[in-house]
C-alpha positions as CSV (number, residue, x, y, z in Angstrom):
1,X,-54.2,56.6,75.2
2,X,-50.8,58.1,75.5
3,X,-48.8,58.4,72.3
4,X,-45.0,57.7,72.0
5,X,-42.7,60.4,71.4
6,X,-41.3,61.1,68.3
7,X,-38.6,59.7,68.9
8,X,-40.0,56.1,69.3
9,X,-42.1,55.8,67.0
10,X,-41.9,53.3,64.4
11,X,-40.7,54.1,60.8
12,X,-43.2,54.2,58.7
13,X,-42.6,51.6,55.6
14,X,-42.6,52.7,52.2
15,X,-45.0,51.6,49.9
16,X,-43.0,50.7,46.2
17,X,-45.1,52.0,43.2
18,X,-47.1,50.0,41.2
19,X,-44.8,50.1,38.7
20,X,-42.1,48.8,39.7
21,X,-44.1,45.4,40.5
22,X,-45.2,44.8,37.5
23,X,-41.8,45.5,36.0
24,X,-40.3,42.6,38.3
25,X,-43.2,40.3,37.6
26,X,-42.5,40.8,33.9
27,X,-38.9,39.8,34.0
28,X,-39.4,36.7,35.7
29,X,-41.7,35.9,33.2
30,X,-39.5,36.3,30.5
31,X,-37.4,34.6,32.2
32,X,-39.5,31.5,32.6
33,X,-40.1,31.4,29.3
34,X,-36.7,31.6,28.0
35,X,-35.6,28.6,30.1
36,X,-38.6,26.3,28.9
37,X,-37.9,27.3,25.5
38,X,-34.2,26.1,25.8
39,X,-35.5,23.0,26.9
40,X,-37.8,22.0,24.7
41,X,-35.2,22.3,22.3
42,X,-32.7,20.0,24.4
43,X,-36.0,17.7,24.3
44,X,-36.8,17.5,20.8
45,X,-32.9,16.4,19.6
46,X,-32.0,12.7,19.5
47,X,-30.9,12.0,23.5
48,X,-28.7,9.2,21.4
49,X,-28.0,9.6,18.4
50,X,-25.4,6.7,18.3
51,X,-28.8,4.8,18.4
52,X,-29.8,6.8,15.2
53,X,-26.5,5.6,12.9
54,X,-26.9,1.8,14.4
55,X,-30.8,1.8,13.3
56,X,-29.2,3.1,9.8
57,X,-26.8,0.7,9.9
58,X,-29.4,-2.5,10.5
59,X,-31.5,-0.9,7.8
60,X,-28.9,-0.3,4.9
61,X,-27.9,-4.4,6.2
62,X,-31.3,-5.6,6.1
63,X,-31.5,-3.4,2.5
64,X,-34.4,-1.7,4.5
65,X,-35.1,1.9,2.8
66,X,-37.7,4.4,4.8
67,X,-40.1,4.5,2.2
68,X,-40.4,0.5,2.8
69,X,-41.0,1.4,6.0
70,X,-44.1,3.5,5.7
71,X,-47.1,2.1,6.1
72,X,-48.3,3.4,2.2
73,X,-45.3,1.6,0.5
74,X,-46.2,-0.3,-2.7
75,X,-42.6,-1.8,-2.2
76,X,-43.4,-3.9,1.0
77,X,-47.3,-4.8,-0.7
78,X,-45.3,-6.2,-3.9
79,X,-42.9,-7.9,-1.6
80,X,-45.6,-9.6,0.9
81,X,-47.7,-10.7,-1.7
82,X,-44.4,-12.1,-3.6
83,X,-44.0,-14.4,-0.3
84,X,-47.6,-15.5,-0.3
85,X,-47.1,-16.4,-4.1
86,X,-44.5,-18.4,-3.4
87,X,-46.1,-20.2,-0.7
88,X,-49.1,-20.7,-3.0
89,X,-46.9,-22.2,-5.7
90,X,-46.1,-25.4,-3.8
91,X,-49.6,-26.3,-2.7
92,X,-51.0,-25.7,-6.2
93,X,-47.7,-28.0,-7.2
94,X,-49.2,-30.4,-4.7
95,X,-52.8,-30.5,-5.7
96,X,-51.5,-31.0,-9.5
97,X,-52.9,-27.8,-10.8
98,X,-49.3,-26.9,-12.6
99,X,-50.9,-24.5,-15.0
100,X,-52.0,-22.0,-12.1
101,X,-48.6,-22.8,-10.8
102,X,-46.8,-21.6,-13.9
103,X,-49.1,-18.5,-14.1
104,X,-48.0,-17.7,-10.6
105,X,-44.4,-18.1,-11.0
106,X,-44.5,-16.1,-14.4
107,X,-46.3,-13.0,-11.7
108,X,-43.5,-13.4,-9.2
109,X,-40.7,-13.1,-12.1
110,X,-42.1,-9.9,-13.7
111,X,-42.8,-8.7,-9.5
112,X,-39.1,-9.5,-8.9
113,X,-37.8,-7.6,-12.1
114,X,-39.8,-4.7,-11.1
115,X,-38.2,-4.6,-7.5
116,X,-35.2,-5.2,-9.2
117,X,-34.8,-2.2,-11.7
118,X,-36.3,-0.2,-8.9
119,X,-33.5,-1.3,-6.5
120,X,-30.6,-0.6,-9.2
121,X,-32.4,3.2,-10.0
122,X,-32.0,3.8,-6.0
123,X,-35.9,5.3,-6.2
124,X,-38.5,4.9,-4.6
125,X,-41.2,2.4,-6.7
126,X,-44.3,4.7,-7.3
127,X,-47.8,3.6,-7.0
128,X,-48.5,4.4,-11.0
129,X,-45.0,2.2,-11.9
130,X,-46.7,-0.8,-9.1
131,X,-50.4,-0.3,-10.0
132,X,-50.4,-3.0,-13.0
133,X,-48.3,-5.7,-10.9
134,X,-50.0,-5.6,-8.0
135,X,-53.4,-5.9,-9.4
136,X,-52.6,-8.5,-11.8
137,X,-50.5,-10.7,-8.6
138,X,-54.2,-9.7,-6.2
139,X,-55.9,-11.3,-8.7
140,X,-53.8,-14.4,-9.3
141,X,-54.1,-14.3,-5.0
142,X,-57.7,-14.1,-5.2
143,X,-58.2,-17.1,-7.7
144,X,-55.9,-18.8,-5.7
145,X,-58.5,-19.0,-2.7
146,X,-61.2,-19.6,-4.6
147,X,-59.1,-22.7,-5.0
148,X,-59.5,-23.1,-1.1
149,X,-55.8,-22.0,-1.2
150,X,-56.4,-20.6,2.0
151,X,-54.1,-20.1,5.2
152,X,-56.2,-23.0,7.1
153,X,-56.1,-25.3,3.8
154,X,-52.1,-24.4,3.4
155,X,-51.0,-24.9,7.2
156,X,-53.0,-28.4,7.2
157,X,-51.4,-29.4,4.0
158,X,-47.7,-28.3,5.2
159,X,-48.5,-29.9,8.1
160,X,-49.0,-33.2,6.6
161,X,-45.9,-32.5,4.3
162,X,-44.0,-32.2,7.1
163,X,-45.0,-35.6,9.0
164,X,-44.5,-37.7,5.7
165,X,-41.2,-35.9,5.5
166,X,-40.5,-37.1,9.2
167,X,-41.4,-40.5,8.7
168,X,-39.5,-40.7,5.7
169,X,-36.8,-39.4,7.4
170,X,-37.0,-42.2,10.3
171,X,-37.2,-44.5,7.9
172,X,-34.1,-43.5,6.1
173,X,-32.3,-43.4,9.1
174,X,-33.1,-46.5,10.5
175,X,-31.9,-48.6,7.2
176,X,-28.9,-46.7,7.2
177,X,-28.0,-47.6,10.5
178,X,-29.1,-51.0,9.7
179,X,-27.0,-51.6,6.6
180,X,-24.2,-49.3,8.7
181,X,-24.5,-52.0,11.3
182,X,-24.1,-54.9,8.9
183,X,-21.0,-53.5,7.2
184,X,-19.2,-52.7,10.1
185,X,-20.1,-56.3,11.5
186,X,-18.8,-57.9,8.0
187,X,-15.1,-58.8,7.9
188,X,-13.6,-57.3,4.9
189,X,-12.4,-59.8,1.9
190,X,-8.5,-58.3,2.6
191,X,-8.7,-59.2,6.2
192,X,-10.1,-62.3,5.7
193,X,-7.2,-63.5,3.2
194,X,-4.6,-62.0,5.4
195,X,-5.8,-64.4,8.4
196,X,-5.8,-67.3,5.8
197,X,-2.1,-66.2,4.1
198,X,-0.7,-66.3,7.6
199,X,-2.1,-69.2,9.1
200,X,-0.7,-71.1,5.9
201,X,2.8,-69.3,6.7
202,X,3.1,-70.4,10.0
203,X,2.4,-73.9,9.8
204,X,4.7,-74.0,6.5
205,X,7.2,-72.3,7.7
206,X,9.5,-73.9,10.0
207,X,11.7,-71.0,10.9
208,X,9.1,-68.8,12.1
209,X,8.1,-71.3,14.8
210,X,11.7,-71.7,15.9
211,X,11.7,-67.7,16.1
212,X,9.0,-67.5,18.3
213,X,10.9,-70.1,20.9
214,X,13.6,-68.2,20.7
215,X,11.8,-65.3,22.1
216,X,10.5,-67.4,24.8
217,X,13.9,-66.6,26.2
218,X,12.5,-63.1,27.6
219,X,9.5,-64.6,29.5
220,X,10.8,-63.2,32.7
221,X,9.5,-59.6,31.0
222,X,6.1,-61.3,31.3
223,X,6.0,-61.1,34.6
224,X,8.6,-58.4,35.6
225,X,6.2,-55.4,37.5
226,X,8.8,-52.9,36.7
227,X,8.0,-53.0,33.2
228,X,4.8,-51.0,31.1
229,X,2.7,-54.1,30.5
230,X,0.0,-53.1,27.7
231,X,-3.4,-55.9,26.8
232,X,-5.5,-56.0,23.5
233,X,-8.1,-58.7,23.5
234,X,-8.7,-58.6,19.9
235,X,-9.1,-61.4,16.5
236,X,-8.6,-58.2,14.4
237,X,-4.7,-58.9,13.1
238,X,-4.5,-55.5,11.2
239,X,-5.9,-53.5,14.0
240,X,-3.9,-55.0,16.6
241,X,-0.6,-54.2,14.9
242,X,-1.8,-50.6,14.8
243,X,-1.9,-50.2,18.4
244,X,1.3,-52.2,18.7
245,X,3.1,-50.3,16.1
246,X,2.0,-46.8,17.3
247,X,2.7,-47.5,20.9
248,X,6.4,-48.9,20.1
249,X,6.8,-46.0,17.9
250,X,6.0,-43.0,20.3
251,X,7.8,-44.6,23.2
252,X,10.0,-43.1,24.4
253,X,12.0,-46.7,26.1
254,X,10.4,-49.7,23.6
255,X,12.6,-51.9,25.2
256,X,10.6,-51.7,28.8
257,X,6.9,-51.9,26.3
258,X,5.2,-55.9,27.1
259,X,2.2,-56.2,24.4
260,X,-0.2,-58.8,26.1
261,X,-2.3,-60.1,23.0
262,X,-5.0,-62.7,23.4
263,X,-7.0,-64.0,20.5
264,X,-9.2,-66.8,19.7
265,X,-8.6,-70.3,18.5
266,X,-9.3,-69.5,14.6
267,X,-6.8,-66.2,14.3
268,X,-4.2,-67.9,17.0
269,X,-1.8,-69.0,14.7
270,X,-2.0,-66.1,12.4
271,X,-1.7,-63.7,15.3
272,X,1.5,-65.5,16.2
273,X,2.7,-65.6,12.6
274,X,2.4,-62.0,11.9
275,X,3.8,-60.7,15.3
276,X,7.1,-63.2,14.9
277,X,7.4,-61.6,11.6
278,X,7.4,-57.8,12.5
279,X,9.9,-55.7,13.5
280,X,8.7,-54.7,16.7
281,X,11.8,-51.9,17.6
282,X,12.3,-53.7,20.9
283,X,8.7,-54.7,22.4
284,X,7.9,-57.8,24.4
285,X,4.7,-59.3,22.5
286,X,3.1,-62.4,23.8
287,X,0.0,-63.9,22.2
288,X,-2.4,-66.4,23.5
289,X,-6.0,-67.9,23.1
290,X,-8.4,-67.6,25.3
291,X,-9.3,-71.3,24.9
292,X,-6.3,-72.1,26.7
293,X,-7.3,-71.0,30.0
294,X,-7.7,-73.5,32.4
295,X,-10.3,-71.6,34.6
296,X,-12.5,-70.5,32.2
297,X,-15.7,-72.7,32.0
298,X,-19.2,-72.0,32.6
299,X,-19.0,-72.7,36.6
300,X,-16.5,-69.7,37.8
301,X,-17.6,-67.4,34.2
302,X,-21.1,-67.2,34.0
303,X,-21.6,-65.1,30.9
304,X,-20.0,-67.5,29.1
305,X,-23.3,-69.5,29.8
306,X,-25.1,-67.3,28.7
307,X,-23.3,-66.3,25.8
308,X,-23.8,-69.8,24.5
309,X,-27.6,-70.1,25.3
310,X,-29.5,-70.3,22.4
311,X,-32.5,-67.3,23.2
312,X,-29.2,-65.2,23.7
313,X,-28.0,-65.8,20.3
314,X,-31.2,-65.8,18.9
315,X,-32.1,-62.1,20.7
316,X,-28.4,-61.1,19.0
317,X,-28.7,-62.6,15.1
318,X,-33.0,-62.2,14.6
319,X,-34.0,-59.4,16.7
320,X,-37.7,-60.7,16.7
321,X,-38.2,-61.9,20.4
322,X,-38.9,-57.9,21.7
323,X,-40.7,-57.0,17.8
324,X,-37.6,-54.9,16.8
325,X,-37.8,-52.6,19.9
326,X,-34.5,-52.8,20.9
327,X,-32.0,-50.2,18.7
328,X,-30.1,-52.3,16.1
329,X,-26.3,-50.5,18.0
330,X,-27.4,-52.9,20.5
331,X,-27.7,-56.2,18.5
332,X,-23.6,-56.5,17.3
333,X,-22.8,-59.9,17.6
334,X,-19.7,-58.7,18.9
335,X,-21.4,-58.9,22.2
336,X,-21.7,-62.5,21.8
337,X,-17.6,-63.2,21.3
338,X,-15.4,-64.0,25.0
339,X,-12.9,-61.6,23.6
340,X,-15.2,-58.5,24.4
341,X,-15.8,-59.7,28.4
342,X,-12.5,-60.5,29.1
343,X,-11.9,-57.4,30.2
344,X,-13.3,-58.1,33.4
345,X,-11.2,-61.3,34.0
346,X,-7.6,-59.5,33.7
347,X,-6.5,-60.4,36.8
348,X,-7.5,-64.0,36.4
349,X,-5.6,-63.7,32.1
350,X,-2.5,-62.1,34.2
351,X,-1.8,-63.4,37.8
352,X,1.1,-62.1,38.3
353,X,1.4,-58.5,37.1
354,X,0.3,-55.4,39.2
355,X,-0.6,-52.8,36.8
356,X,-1.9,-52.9,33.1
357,X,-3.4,-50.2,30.7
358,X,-6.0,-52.5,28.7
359,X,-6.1,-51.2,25.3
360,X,-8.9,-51.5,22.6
361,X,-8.0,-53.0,19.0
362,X,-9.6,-49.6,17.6
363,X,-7.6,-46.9,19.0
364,X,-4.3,-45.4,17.8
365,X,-1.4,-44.0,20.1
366,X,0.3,-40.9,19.3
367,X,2.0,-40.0,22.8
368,X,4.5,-42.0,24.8
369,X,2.1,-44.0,27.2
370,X,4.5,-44.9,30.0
371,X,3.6,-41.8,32.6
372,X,0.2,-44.1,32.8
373,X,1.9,-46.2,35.0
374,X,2.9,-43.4,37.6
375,X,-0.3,-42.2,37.6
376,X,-2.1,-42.6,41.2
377,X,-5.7,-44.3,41.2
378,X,-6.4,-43.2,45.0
379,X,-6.9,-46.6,46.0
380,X,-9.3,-47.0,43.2
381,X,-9.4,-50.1,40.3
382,X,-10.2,-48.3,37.0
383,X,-8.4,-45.1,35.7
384,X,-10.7,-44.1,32.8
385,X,-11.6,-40.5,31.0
386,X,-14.7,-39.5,32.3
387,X,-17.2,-39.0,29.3
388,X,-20.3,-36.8,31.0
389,X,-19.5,-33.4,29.1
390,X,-22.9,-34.4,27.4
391,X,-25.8,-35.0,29.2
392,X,-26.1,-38.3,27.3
393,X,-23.1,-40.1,28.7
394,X,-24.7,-40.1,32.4
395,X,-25.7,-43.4,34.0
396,X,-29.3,-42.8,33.0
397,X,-28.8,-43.3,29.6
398,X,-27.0,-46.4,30.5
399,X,-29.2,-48.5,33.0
400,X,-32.8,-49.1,33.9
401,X,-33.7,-46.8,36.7
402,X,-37.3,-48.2,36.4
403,X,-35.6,-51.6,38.2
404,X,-35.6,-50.9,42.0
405,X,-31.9,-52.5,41.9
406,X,-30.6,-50.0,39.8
407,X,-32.6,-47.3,41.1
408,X,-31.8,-47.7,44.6
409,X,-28.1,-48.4,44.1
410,X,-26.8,-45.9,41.8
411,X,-26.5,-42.4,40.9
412,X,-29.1,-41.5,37.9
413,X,-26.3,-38.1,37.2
414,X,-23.3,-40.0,37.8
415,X,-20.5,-39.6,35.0
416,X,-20.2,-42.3,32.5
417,X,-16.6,-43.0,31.1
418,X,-14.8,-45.3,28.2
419,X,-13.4,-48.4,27.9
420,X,-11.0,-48.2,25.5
421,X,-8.0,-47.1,27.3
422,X,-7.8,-48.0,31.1
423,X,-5.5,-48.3,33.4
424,X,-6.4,-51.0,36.0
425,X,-4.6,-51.7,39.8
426,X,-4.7,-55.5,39.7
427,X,-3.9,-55.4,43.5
428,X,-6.5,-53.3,44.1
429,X,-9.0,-55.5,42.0
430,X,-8.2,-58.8,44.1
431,X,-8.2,-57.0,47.1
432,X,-12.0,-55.8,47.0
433,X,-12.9,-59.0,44.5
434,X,-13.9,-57.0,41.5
435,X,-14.8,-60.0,39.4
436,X,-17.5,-61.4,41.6
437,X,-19.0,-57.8,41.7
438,X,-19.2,-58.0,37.5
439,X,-21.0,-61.5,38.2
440,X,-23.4,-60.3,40.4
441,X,-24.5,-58.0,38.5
442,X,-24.4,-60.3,35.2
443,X,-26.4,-62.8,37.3
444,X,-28.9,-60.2,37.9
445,X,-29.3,-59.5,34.4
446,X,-30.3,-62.5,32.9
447,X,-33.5,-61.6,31.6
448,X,-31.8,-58.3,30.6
449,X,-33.5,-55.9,32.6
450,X,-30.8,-54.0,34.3
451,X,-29.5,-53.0,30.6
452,X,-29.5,-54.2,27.1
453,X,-25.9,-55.3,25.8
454,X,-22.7,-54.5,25.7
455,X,-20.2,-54.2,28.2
456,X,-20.1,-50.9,29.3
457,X,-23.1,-50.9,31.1
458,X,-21.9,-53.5,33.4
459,X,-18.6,-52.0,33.7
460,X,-20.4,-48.8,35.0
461,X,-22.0,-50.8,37.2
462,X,-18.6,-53.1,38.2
463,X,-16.6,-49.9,38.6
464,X,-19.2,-47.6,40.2
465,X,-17.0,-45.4,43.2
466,X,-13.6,-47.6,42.1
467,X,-12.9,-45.2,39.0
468,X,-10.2,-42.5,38.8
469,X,-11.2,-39.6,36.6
470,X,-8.2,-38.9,34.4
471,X,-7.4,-36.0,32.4
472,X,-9.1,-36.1,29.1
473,X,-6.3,-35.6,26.7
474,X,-5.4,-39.1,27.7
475,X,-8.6,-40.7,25.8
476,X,-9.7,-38.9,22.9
477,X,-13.0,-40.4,21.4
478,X,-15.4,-40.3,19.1
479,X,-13.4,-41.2,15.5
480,X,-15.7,-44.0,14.8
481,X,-18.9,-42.0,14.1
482,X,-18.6,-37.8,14.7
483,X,-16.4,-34.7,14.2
484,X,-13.8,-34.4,17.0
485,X,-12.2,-31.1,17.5
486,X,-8.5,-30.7,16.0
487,X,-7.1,-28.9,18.8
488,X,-8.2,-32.3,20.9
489,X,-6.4,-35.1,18.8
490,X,-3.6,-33.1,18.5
491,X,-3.4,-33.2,22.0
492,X,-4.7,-36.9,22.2
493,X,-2.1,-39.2,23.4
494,X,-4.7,-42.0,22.9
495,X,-7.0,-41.9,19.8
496,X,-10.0,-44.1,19.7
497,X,-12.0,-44.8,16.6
498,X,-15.2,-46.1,18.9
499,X,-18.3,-46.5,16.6
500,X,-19.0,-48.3,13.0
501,X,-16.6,-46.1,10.9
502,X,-13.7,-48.6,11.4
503,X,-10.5,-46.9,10.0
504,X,-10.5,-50.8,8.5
505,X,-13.7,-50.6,6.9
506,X,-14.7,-48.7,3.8
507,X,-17.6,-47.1,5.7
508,X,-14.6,-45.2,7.9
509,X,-14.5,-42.2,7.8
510,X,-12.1,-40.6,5.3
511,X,-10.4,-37.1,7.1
512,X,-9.4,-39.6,10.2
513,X,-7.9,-43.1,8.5
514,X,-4.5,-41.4,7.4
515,X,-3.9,-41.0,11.6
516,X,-4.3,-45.5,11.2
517,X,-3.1,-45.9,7.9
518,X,0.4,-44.1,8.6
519,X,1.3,-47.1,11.1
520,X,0.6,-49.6,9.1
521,X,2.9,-50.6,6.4
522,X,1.0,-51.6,3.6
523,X,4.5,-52.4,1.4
524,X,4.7,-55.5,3.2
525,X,4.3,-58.3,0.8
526,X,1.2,-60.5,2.6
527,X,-0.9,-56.7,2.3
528,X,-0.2,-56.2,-1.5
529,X,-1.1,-60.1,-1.8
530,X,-4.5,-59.5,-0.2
531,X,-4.8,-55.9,-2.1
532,X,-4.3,-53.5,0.7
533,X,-3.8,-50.5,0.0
C-alpha cells in the first residue's frame, strides 16, 4: 500500500495528560457539591413563613403553648382528665351518688388552681409540680368506672337526658302556643267596654246620628273611581282607627282617602259612633254591616253554610274529631266569623268602584299609599308581596299535594304571598269571574282535604297566575310573632302585625307597639274611661 505524502497526512491528535483530567473532573465536583449544598439550605427554611406567625397567632388565641403541644405534656393530661371529670360529675349527680360528686368537683378545683398559678408564672407545669394532681384525679377516674361510669354507660344516659329534655321541650311549646292561642283569641276587658261605651253613646246621643246624615251628603265619593278607595273588614274598633288614622296621616291628599269599613251587627253601632266622632283630617269613612247585604245567603255564598254547620264549629271550638292532630294556629275561631271571607266577595260589597287596596285591621301605614293605585297589575286581579324568600312560604306548605286535584293543578314551588295589604282590579275580577273560582274550590273542600283553615290557602288557590308580584317594601310582615329587620320597616310603607302578638294584646310584643300606639290617641276620654293606656 502506497503511503500519502507528507504533506497529506493527517495531524496527529494530541493526547492531554492525565492530569489535567482529573483536575477538570475535580472542579466539577466541587462544583456539584456547592450547588446541592445551597439548596439544601433554601430547603430546610420555612418556604412561608407568613404561615409560621398565623399558626403563632391561632396558638397565643387558642392560649395554646408548645409545651401543650407535645405529646409528653402534663398540662394537656391535667386538662383532659379535667373534661372527663366534669362529664363524670353529672352522671354521678344523676345516679344520686352526690358525695363522689363533691369529691370530684373538690379534684377539678385544686386541678384548675394548679393550671391557673402555672398560667400566671408563664412556665411550663413540670411533671414533679403535676405528679400528686394527676394521680389523685386517675384515681378518682378509676373509681368512677368501677361505678360503671363508663363511656358506653355515660353516652346511653345523656342520650336519654337528652330525649326527656326534648319531650319536655315539645311539651312546653305546645301549651304555650295553646295558652298563646287563647289569649290572642280573648277580647281584652278595655276593648270590650269601649264597644259597650259607644254603642250607649250613639243611641243616647242625638247629635251624633244627625252628624253622620250630614255626611251622607258626600256619598258621590263612594262611588267616584278617581278617588283612592281603601277596605277593612274588621269588628276590632281600636284596630280599625289605627289603620284609618295612619293612612289619613301619611297622605299626602286626605281629602281624595274613602275608608270602606264593614263590621258586624254587634260592633255596627259603635263603629259608627266612634268614626262620627273622630277627626278624620278630611277622609271619606263609610261603615256598614255585613248583615245588610241583600245577596248574601247560603245559596250564592256557600261558606257561609258551612260556617254555620255544626261539625265545622265543633272541628273549630273542641279539636277532638282528628284526636288533636291538627296544629292549634289552625283552630282560631276567627275562621269561623264572615268578616275574615269577605275578602273574596269585594266586588259583590262594592259594585261600583274599579280599584281597591283591601287592608287588614292589624297593620299600620307609615307611607303615603296613593302610588298603589297607579300601579299596573298586567292584566292580573291581585297585587300582593310575594312572601317565598323562605322555603316555608311555597305552595307546599300550604296545600295537600297528596290530593290529585291539588297535585295536578298547581305548582308545588310556586311563591306564596300575603293578604294583608292588596290591591285588587275589580274589573279584572268580574271579567274572569273570580268569585266562582274561590267557590269551586271551597266546594271542593268540604271535608277539608285540599287544606286546613284559613283563608290564605284558598286565596293561593283563587289567585293562582292572576297575582302581581309587588315590591316588597310595600308589605312588611312579620310584627305579630318574629324579629323584622330595621332597615325593612323603616322602609315599610305598610306594616303588618300578622301573628298572636297583637299590638292590642298584652301578649304583643313590646319593641314594635309604640309604631300602633303613636296613632292612637289614648287622651280621648271613652280610652281613659275603659283604662287605656
Amino acid at each position: 500500500m502506497r503511503r500519502r505524502p507528507l504533506d497529506f497526512r493527517r495531524p496527529v491528535r494530541r493526547r492531554w495528560p492525565n492530569v489535567v483530567w482529573w483536575t477538570l473532573c475535580g472542579i466539577v465536583v466541587l462544583l456539584f457539591i456547592v450547588i446541592f449544598g445551597k439548596e439544601s439550605q433554601i430547603e430546610s427554611r420555612p418556604s412561608f413563613p407568613k404561615n409560621h406567625h398565623r399558626r403563632r397567632r391561632i396558638m397565643d388565641g387558642l392560649n395554646i403553648t408548645e409545651e401543650m403541644l407535645s405529646p409528653n405534656s402534663v398540662t394537656r393530661q391535667l386538662s383532659e382528665q379535667i373534661s372527663l371529670a366534669k362529664a363524670f360529675v353529672v352522671i354521678a349527680k344523676e345516679s344520686n351518688n352526690l358525695q363522689f360528686a363533691w369529691e370530684l368537683s373538690a379534684q377539678i378545683r385544686n386541678s384548675q388552681l394548679l393550671l391557673s398559678n402555672t398560667a400566671t408564672r408563664r412556665a411550663p407545669l413540670t411533671t414533679s409540680e403535676s405528679e400528686a394532681a394527676i394521680r389523685e384525679m386517675a384515681t378518682l377516674l378509676y373509681q368512677a368506672q368501677q361505678y360503671h361510669y363508663d363511656s358506653a354507660t355515660m353516652i346511653m344516659r345523656l342520650k336519654a337526658k337528652i330525649q326527656a329534655l326534648e319531650e319536655q321541650m315539645s311539651s312546653v311549646s305546645e301549651k304555650s302556643s295553646k295558652y298563646g292561642q287563647i289569649a290572642a283569641e280573648e277580647v281584652p276587658k278595655g276593648l270590650y267596654c269601649l264597644g259597650i261605651q259607644l254603642t250607649t253613646h250613639w243611641f243616647e246621643n242625638s247629635k251624633l246620628q244627625k252628624r253622620i246624615k250630614e255626611r251622607l251628603q258626600i256619598q258621590e265619593k263612594l262611588t267616584d273611581n278617581s278617588l283612592y278607595h281603601f277596605c277593612v273588614f274588621s269588628d276590632n274598633i281600636l284596630a280599625t282607627s289605627v289603620v284609618v288614622n295612619s293612612t289619613a296621616i301619611n297622605s299626602k291628599d286626605p281629602d281624595k282617602v274613602v275608608f270602606h269599613i264593614v263590621t258586624d251587627e254587634i260592633n255596627y253601632a259603635a263603629m259608627k259612633a266612634w268614626f262620627t266622632m273622630k277627626n278624620l283630617w278630611g277622609v271619606t269613612v263609610e261603615v256598614q254591616k255585613f248583615e245588610d247585604f241583600k245577596w248574601m245567603n247560603a245559596s250564592y255564598v256557600p261558606v257561609l253554610k258551612q260556617l254555620q254547620d255544626s261539625e265545622t264549629q265543633n272541628y273549630y271550638f273542641s279539636g277532638h274529631s282528628d284526636d288533636g292532630r291538627t296544629p292549634i294556629k289552625f283552630r282560631n275561631p276567627k275562621y269561623l266569623s264572615m268578616l275574615n271571607h269577605l275578602r273574596f266577595y269585594i266586588p259583590e260589597v262594592f259594585p261600583a268602584l274599579k280599584k281597591v287596596v283591601f287592608l287588614d285591621d292589624d297593620v299600620v301605614v307609615q307611607k303615603d299609599l296613593s302610588a298603589l293605585f297607579s300601579i299596573d297589575l298586567n292584566g292580573n286581579v291581585n297585587g300582593a308581596v310575594e312572601t317565598c324568600m323562605e322555603t316555608f312560604h311555597r305552595y307546599h306548605k300550604y296545600l295537600n299535594y297528596s290530593h290529585p286535584l291539588i297535585r295536578e293543578h298547581f305548582d308545588p314551588d310556586a311563591c306564596g304571598w300575603a293578604f294583608g295589604m292588596n290591591v285588587f282590579d275589580l274589573v279584572e275580577w268580574r271579567k274572569r269571574n273570580v268569585t266562582n273560582i274561590y267557590h269551586y274550590w271551597q266546594a271542593k273542600n268540604v271535608d277539608r282535604t285540599l287544606w286546613k283553615l284559613g283563608t290564605l290557602p284558598p286565596g293561593l288557590l283563587t289567585f293562582y297566575g292572576l297575582t302581581e308580584a309587588l315590591d316588597p317594601s310595600w308589605h312588611v310582615l312579620g310584627l305579630g310573632y318574629t324579629n323584622v329587620d330595621p332597615h325593612l320597616i323603616a322602609r315599610g310603607a305598610v306594616l303588618h302585625f300578622n301573628g298572636n302578638a297583637k299590638p292590642w294584646l298584652k301578649i304583643g310584643m313590646e319593641k314594635y307597639k309604640p309604631l300602633w300606639d303613636k296613632f292612637l290617641d289614648y287622651s280621648h276620654p271613652l280610652l281613659q274611661r275603659c283604662n287605656f293606656h
